[in-house]
C-alpha positions in Angstrom: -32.8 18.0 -51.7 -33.3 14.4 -52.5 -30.7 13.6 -50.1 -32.5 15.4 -47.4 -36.0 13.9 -48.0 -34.1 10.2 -48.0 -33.0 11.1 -44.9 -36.2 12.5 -43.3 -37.9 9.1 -44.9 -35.0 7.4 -42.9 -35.8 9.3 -39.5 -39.3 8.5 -39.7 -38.5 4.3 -40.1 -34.9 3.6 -40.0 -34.8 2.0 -43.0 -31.8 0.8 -44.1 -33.2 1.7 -47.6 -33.7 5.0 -47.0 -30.6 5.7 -45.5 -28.2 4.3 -48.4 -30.3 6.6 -51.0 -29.9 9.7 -48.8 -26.0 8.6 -49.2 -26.2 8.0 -53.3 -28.2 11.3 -53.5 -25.6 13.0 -51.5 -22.7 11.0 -54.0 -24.7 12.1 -57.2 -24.7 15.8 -55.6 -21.1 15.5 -55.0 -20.5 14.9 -58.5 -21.7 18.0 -59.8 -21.0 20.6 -56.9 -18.8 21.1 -54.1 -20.6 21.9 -51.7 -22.6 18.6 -51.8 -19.9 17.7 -49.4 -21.8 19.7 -46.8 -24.2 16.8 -46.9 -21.8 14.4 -45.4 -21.9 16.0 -42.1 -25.9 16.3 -42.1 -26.3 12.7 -42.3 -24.0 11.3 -39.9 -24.8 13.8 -37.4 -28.4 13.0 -38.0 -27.5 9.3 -37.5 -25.6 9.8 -34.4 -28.2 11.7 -33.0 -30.6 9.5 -33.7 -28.5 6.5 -32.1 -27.8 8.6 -29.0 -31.3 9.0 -28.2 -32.1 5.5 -29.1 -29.4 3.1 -29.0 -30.4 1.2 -32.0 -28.5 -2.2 -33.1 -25.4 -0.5 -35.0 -25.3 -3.3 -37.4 -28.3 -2.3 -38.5 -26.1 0.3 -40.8 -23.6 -2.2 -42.0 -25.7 -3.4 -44.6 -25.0 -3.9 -48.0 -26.7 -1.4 -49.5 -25.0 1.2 -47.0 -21.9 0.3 -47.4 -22.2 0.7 -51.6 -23.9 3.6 -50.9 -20.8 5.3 -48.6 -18.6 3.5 -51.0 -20.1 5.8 -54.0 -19.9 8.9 -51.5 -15.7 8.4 -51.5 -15.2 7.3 -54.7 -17.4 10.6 -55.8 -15.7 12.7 -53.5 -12.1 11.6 -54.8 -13.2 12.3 -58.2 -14.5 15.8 -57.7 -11.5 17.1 -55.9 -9.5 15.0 -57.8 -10.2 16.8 -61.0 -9.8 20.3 -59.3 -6.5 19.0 -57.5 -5.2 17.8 -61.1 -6.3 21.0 -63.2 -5.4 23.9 -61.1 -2.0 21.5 -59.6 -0.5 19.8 -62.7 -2.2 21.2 -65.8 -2.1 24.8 -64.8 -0.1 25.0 -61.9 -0.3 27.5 -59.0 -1.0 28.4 -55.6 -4.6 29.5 -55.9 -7.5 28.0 -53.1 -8.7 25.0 -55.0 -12.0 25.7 -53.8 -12.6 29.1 -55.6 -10.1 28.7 -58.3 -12.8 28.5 -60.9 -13.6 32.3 -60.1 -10.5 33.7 -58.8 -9.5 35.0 -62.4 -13.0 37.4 -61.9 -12.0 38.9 -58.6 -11.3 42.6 -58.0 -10.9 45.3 -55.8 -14.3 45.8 -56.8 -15.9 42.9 -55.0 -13.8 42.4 -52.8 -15.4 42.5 -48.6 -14.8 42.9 -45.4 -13.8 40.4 -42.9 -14.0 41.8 -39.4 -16.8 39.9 -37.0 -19.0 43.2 -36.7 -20.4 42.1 -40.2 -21.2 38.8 -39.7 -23.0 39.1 -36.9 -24.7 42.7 -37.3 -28.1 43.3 -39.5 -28.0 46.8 -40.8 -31.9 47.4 -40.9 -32.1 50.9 -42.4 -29.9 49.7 -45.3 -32.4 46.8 -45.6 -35.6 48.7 -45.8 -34.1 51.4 -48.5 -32.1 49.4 -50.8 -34.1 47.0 -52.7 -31.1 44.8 -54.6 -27.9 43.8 -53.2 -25.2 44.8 -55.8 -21.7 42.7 -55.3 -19.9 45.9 -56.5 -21.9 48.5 -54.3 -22.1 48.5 -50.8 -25.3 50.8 -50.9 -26.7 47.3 -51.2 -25.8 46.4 -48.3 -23.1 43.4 -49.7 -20.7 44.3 -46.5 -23.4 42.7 -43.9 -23.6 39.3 -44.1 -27.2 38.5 -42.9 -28.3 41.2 -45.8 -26.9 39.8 -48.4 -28.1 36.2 -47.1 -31.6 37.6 -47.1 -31.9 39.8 -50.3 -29.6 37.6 -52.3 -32.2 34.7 -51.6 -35.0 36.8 -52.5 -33.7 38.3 -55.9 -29.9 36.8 -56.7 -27.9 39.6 -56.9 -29.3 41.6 -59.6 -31.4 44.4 -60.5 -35.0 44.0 -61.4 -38.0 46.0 -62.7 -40.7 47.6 -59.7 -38.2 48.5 -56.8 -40.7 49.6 -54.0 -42.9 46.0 -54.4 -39.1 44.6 -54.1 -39.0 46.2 -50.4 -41.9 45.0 -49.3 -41.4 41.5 -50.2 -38.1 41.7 -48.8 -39.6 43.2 -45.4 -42.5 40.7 -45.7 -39.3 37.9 -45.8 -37.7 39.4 -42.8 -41.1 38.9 -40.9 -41.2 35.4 -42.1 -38.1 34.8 -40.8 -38.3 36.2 -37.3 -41.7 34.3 -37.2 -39.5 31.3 -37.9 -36.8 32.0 -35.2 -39.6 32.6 -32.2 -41.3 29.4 -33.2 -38.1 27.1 -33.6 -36.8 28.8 -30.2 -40.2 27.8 -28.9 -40.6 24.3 -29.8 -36.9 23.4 -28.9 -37.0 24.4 -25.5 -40.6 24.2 -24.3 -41.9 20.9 -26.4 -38.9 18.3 -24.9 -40.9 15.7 -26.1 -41.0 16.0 -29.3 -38.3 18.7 -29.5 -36.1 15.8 -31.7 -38.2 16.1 -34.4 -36.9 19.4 -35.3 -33.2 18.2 -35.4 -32.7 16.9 -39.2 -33.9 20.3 -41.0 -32.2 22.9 -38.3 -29.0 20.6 -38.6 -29.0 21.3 -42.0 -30.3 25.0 -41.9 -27.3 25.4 -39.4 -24.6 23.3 -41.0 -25.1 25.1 -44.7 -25.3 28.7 -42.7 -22.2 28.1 -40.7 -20.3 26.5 -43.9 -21.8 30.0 -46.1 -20.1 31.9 -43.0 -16.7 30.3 -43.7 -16.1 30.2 -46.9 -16.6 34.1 -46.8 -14.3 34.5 -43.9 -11.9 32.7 -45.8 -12.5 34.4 -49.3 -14.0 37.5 -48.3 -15.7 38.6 -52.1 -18.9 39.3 -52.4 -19.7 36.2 -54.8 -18.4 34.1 -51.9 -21.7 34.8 -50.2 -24.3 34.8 -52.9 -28.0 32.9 -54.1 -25.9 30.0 -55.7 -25.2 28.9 -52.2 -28.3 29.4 -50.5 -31.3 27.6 -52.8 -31.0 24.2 -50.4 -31.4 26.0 -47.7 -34.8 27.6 -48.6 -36.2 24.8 -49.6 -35.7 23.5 -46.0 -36.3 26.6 -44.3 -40.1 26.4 -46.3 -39.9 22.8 -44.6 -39.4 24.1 -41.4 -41.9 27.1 -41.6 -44.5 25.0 -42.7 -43.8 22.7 -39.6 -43.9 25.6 -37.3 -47.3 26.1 -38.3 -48.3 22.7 -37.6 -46.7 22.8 -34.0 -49.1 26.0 -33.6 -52.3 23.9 -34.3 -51.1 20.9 -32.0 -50.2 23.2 -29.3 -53.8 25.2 -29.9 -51.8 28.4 -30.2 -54.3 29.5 -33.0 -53.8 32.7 -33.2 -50.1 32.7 -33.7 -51.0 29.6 -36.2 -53.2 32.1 -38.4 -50.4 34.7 -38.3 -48.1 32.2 -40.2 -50.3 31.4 -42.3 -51.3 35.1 -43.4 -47.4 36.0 -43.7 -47.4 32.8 -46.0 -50.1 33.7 -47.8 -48.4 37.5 -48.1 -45.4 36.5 -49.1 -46.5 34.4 -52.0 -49.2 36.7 -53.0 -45.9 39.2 -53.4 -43.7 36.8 -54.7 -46.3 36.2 -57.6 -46.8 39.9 -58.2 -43.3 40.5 -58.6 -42.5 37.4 -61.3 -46.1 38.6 -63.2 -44.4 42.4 -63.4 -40.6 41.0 -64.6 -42.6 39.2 -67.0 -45.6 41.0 -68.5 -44.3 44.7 -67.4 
C-alpha cells in the first residue's frame, strides 16, 4: 500500500520524488512476498498512461533517484526468486512450480478445485446467502466459485467463526457494497470523460491483482490458491475507490445515490464492528 499511495502522490504532481519511492516501496514489498511483483506492472502502466495522455518530457524519469530506485526493484526481484530458484533447484531438487512450492507438500485431494471457465465467471447467489464461511475442504462453502470465495474469503479468511446469521448479513451487506461500486465506476468512466483519468491508478490495480488472483488459480487450481492472503491490497484500494465514488456523487449532485453509499458504509461498518465485539466478548 505504500507503493500505491507514492504513486497516487506521483499522479497528482509528477514528482520525480514520488515516483522513485513508489518503486523502493514496491522493492521492499518484493523482498518479503511474491506477489509484490504485481506492482511492477501497476506503475509502469500508470506511467505510460499518464505520458500518453500528456506527453511529458521523458527525461523527466531518468533521474537519479529513479534509476536507484528501479535498480533496487531488480536487484530485489533477483534475490527473491533467486532464493526460491536455489532451494527448491539445487538444495532440494525437483520439478515442483516454484511459485507454490512452499505449500505444495499441504495439497490434497481434499482442496483440490475446479478449473473449467463456468467457475470463474459464474456467482452462485443461493450458495452465497446460506453458507456463511467458505471452507477450502467443503464445497458447501461455495470454494468451487471463484467470485464467492473472493468475496467471503475477504470478509472472514477462510474459517469458521462464532454468530453465523450476523455473518450472512454482513456478507450480503458486502455484496451490495460492491455492486454499488461497479454502477458507480461504470458510471464515472464512461459518462465523466473529463475527468474519467482520474479513476485509472486504483482500477488498474483493482484489475491487475484480480486478473493475476484469476491465474494463479487457473494454473494451481487448490482452494488456498485463491484465498484472504492474496486479496488484503486489494481492499484497501477498493475502500479507496468506494470512498471516491461517493465523492463523484456529491460533484455530480446525484445526492441521493450519494446518501445511499454512505448508509451502506455506515451499515457495513456498524456490522463489521458487531461481529469483531461478538468473536471477542461472546
Amino acid at each position: 500500500m505504500a507503493s500505491f499511495y507514492y504513486l497516487m502522490r506521483w499522479w497528482r504532481g509528477l514528482e520525480a520524488q514520488a515516483l522513485a519511492e513508489a518503486l523502493l516501496w514496491s522493492a521492499i514489498a518484493l523482498c518479503f512476498k511474491n506477489n509484490g511483483l504485481l506492482l511492477i506492472p501497476v506503475i509502469g502502466g500508470v506511467v505510460l498512461y499518464r505520458w500518453y495522455i500528456e506527453r511529458f518530457p521523458l527525461r523527466t524519469l531518468w533521474t537519479r533517484r529513479i534509476l536507484i530506485a528501479a535498480a533496487a526493484v531488480v536487484i530485489a526481484g533477483t534475490f527473491t526468486f533467486g532464493r526460491i530458484y536455489y532451494y527448491y533447484r539445487i538444495v532440494h531438487p525437483g520439478n515442483q512450480p516454484l511459485m507454490i512450492a512452499n505449500i505444495l507438500s499441504g495439497i490434497g485431494a481434499e482442496i483440490a478445485i475446479q478449473n473449467d471457465l463456468y467457475y470463474f465467471v459464474s456467482f452462485d447467489y443461493p450458495t452465497y446467502v446460506k453458507e456463511p464461511f467458505v471452507n477450502p475442504t467443503q464445497d458447501q462453502g461455495g470454494r468451487q466459485y471463484f467470485w464467492n470465495s473472493l468475496l467471503k474469503s475477504a470478509l472472514f479468511s477462510s474459517f469458521g467463526w462464532k454468530a453465523p446469521m450476523l455473518a450472512r448479513i454482513l456478507a450480503l451487506s458486502e455484496l451490495a457494497m460492491a455492486l454499488y461500486l461497479a454502477v458507480t465506476t461504470f458510471s464515472a468512466v464512461f459518462l465523466d470523460r473529463r475527468r474519467q483519468a482520474e479513476w485509472l491508478p486504483p482500477l488498474l490495480f483493482v484489475g491487475i491483482e484480480i486478473a493475476a488472483l484469476m491465474t494463479y488459480r487457473a494454473l494451481y487450481p487448490c482452494s488456498w490458491c485463491q484465498d484472504h492472503r492474496y486479496i488484503y491490497a486489494t481492499t484497501a484500494v477498493l475502500a479507496l475507490l468506494y470512498a471516491k465514488s461517493i465523492v463523484w456523487y456529491e460533484e455530480q449532485h446525484f445526492l441521493r445515490m450519494k446518501w445511499v453509499g454512505v448508509g451502506l458504509g455506515v451499515e457495513f461498518i456498524c456490522l463489521s464492528l458487531a461481529f469483531a465485539l461478538i468473536q471477542a466478548f461472546a
